[in-house]
Every structure is written in structure tokens, then in C-alpha cells.
N, C-alpha and C positions, 0 to 999 in steps of 0.2 A: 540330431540333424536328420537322420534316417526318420526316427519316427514323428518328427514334428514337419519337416515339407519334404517328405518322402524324397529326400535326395542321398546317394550314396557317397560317400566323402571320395575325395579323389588325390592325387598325390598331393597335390597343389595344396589341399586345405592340409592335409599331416605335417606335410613341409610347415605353412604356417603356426600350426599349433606346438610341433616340435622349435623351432624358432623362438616361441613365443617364451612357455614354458623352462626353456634354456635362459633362454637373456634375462628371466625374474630368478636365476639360483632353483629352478624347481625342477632341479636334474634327474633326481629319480623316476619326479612326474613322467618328466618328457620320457626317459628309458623305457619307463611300463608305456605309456602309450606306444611308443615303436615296438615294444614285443605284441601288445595287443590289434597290431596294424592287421587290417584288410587286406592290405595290398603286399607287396614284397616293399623293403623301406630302399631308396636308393643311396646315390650318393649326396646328395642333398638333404634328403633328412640325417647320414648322419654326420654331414658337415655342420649342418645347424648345433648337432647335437654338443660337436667338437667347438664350435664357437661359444657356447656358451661352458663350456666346461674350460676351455681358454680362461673366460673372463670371471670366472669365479672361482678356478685354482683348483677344480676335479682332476685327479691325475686317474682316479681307478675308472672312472667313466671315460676318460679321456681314450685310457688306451683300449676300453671295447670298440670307441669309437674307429678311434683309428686302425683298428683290427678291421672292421668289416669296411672300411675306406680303402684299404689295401687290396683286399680284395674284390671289389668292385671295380676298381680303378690303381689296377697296380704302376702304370707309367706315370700316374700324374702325383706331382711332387708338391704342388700346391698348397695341401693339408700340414706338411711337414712346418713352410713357410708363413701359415697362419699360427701352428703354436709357438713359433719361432725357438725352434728344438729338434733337438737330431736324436733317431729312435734307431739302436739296432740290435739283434738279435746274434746273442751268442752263447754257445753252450746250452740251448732253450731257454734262455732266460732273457727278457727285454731290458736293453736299458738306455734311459731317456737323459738325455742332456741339453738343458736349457742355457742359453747365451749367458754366460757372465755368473753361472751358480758356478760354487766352487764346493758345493756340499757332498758330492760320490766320493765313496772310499776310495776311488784308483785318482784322485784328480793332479797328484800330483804325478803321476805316470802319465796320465792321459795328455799334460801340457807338455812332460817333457818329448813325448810323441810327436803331438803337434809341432813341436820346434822342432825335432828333425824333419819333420816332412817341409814344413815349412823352407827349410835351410835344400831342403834337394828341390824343391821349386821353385825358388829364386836360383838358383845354381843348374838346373834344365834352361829356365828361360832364357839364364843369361849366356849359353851354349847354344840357344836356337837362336840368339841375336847375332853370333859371332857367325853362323852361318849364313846370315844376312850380306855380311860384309865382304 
């Protein structure tokens, strides 16, 4: 691009090339293009990168991604809601839980967890109803 109509690539085109590269399964591609970027990469490039690692089941790209989304953008939760999966960090070590897998070694802790919390949130609410009345 540079050397054929002397233009310098701009977010806009990374974004689409990253975009692109993602959504054909060519995740590595995309990766090295974002490490070989011009520019600093933002949150969009690597949203794109995250959508395409979404639709093709990358979880080790997934979570670079979502590493430097975090930090670009630590309030927005957005990204979380696109892989439809809750990511947290504990002990230094990530660990990702997708809707309805039941494949983690703690999953049996982890629902009966759930059901207590569960069981003290309908039992808060239903104490903040009665003080309604």
C-alpha cells in the first residue's frame, strides 16, 4: 500500500485487515499483523481479533486478546459478552468459563457455589420486597 500509492496505512485499514484475516480462521495471520502494526493497535483491532477467535474456538489467542482489551479498556465489559464467558484471575492463573461447558475440574464446586449465591439472592431480594411493604 505504502509502496504502490504512497499511502500510509491508517487504523482504519488494520482494523479491516485484522477483521478480515480473523473471520477466514487466519488468526496467526492476523496476530503477526498486529505485532507488525505501524501504529499502536487499539481496542478495535483487538476486538476484531477476539471475534474472530470467538468464531473459530481460539482460546490461546483469545486470551492475548482479551489481555490487552483489559487493558485498554478496563471498564467496558462488552468483550466479556461477545465470548459469552466469564474470565477471572486467581492465584495468577486465568480461568475462563463459557455458558453451559461443564468441562473445569472444579465444575462441580463451582455450581454448588452458584446455588448458594443464588439461594442468598433471591433471599436479599425477597427482604428488600418485605421492606417495601
Amino acid at each position: 500500500m505504502t509502496h504502490d500509492y504512497n499511502i500510509s496505512p491508517a487504523i482504519e485499514h488494520y482494523g479491516c485487515m485484522v477483521d478480515i484475516l480473523s473471520r477466514a480462521g487466519l488468526l496467526e495471520e492476523a496476530l503477526e499483523l498486529i505485532r507488525r502494526m505501524t501504529i499502536e493497535p487499539d481496542s478495535i483491532i483487538w476486538g476484531a481479533s477476539l471475534g474472530g477467535c470467538k468464531l473459530h474456538g481460539n482460546l490461546e489467542i483469545a486470551q492475548v486478546s482479551m489481555e490487552k482489551l483489559m487493558n485498554l479498556e478496563p471498564d467496558s465489559n462488552g468483550y466479556y459478552v461477545l465470548l459469552g464467558s466469564s474470565w477471572i484471575e486467581m492465584d495468577e492463573k486465568v480461568h475462563d468459563f463459557v455458558a453451559s461447558n461443564e468441562s473445569h475440574h472444579l465444575c462441580s464446586e463451582i455450581y454448588m457455589m452458584l446455588s448458594e449465591l443464588s439461594g442468598n439472592l433471591e433471599f436479599a431480594d425477597y427482604e428488600n420486597k418485605l421492606g417495601v411493604i
